[in-house]
N, C-alpha and C positions, 0 to 999 in steps of 0.2 A: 236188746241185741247181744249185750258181752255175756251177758248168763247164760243164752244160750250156745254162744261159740266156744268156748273150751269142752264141753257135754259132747258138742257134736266132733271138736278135732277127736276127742279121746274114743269118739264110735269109731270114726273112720282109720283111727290104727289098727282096733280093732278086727276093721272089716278087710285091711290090708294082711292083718298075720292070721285071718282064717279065710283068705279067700285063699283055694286051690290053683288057680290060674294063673293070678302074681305070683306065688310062689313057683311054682310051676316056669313061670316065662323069669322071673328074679334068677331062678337053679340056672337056667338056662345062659342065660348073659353070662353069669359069674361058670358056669364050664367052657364057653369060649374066650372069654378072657381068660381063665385057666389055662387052657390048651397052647395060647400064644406065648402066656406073657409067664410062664414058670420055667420050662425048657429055655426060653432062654437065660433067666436065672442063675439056670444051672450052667450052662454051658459056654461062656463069657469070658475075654479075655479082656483087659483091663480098658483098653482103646475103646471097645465097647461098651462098655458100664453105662457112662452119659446116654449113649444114644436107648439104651434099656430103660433108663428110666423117664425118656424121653417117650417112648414108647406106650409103655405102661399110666402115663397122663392121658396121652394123646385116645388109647383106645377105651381107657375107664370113664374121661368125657363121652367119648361117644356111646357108651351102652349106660351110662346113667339118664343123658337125656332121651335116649329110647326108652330107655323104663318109665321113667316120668311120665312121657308122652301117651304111652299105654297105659298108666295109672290115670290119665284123665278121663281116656276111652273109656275102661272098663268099669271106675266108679261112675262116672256119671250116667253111663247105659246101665246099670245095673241097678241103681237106684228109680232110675225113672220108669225102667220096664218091673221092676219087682215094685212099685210102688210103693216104694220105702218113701221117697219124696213127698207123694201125698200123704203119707200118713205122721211126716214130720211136720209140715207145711202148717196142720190141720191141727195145732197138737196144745198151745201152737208155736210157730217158727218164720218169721219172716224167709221168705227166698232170697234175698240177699244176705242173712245169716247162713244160711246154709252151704252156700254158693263160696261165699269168705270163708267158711270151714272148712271146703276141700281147697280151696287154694290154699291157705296155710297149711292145712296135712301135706297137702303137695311137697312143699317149699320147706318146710320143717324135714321130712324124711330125704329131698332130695341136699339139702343144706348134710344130713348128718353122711349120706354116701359120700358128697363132694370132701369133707372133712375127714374121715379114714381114708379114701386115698389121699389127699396133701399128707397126714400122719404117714401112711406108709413111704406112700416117697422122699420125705425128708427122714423116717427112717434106714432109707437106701442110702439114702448121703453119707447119714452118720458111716454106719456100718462098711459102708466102701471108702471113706475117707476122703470122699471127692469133695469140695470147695463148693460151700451152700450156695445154693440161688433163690432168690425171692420171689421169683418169678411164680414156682407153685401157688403162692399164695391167690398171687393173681390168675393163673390159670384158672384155681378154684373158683374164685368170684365170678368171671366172666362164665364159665359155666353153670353158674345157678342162674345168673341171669339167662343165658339159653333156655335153660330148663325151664321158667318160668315162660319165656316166650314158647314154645312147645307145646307145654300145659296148657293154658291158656288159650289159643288158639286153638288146639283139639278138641279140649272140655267144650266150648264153645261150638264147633262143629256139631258133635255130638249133641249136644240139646237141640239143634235143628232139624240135624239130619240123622240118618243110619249111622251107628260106626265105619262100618265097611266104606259107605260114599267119605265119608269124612277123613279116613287116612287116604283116600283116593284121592279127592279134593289138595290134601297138603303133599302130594307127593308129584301130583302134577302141576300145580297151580305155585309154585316158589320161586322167589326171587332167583336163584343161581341155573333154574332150568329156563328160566326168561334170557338173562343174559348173556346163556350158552347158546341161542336160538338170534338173538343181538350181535353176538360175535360171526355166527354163519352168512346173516343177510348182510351183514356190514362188508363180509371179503366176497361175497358176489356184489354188493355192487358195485366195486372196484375192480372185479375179473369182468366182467360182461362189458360188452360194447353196444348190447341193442338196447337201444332208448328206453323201448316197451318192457324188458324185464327191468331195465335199472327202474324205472320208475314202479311199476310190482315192485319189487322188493325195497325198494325206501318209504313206499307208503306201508306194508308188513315190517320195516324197520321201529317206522312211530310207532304202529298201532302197540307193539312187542317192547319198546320203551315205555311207552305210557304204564302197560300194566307190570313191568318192570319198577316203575317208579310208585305204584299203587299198593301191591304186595308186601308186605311186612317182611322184614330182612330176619331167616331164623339164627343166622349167623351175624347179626352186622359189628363192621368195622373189622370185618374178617380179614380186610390187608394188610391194617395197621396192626392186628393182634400176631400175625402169621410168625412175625420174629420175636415173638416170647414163645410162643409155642415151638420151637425148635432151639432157640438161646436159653430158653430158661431165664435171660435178665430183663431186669426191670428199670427203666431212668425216667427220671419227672415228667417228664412230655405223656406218658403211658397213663398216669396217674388221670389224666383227664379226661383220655379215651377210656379208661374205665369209667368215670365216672358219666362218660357221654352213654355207654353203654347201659348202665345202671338206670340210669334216666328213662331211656329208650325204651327198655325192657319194663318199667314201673309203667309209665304211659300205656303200653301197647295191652299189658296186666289186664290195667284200669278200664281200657277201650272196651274190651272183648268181655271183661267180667259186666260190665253196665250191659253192653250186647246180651248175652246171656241172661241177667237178670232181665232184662225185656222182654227176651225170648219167653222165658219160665214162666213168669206174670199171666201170659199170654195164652199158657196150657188151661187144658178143661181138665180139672181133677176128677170131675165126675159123671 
């Protein structure tokens, strides 16, 4: 299995710096983070600085683990429709070699985005003078663990179903669209007086809990993180909610890559 795993991450960087489409959707992120976060750069008075660089975390987390999430889609549907899989599978290559291959390319390439922005932002520190926080660090981490939660879950999608159903699936089916659906039935049944709605909608309150509680969190512990992500500081207590996080995100990896390798197993290569 290991002789074949670094063969296969060094294809899949490969297939990342000549696929057209990632680059293509990579240009893409990296011109609208452009467009936000340079002008204001330029155009900044001192009071603002922090909140820019606060900024510039906040929207580079969000289009790395979009990129991620897309890179599970688009390798894993491209391998299995171009039949690149079968003919590694076949060759030969265990499917869970494979499978671990792209989740490390994943995680390796998303690991090195997370680490130039923490570099650029603590470059912003230096250069403006403003009073380090350590916080970036953590910021970073917690966002590779998103990242891998993303991946993971998509790649997975993807081997069962369509891409298309599959980002459909995670944009309907998530924890924060359950608990904003939680939050609506919860203040009708405390508006309503007739028996017959309050009872509807506390029976649609469980059912909307239950799979609230079933759904994998693509952000979890997103309350307790909320004030690093805007403080930038980090104190002991944080240190083990990352490390809850970290856990969380390894587990959920694990669940969904075994998923999928069962999935895979389970294809007719020929």
């Amino acid at each position: 299995m290991i002789c074949h795993l670094w063969p296969n991450i060094l294809t899949n960087f490969k297939f990342y710096r000549r696929n057209r489409l990632l680059l293509l959707l990579g240009l893409f992120f990296l011109l609208i983070w452009g467009m936000f976060s340079i002008p204001a750069l330029l155009f900044i008075s001192n009071r603002q600085k922090f909140q820019i660089i606060q900024m510039v975390l906040s929207q580079s987390q969000w289009y790395i683990n979009l990129f991620i999430a897309a890179l599970g889609v688009l390798t894993v549907f491209h391998h299995l429709s171009s039949r690149s899989y079968k003919m590694v599978v076949t060759k030969p290559c265990l499917p869970e070699t494979w499978l671990l291959s792209n989740y490390l390319s994943a995680m390796l390439l998303s690991a090195s985005l997370h680490l130039l922005v923490m570099l650029f932002t603590a470059g912003m520190f230096l250069l403006w003078r403003i009073p380090f926080q350590f916080g970036i660090f953590y910021i970073a981490l917690d966002g590779l663990c998103r990242s891998a939660i993303f991946y993971s879950i998509l790649s997975f999608l993807t081997v069962v179903i369509h891409p298309f159903l599959a980002v459909l699936v995670i944009l309907v089916f998530n924890d924060g669209l359950f608990y904003q659906f939680i939050l609506l039935t919860s203040a009708g049944i405390k508006a309503t007086k007739d028996w017959a709605t309050r009872a509807t909608l506390s029976v649609l309150n469980d059912v909307l809990y239950v799979f609230y509680m079933v759904l994998p969190a693509y952000t979890p512990l997103a309350d307790k993180t909320q004030r690093i992500y805007s403080a930038l500081k980090v104190r002991p207590p944080d240190l083990v909610t990352l490390g809850m996080t970290l856990g969380y995100a390894l587990l959920l990896s694990a669940l969904f890559y075994f998923l999928s390798d069962y999935s895979l197993k389970k294809k007719r290569l020929i």
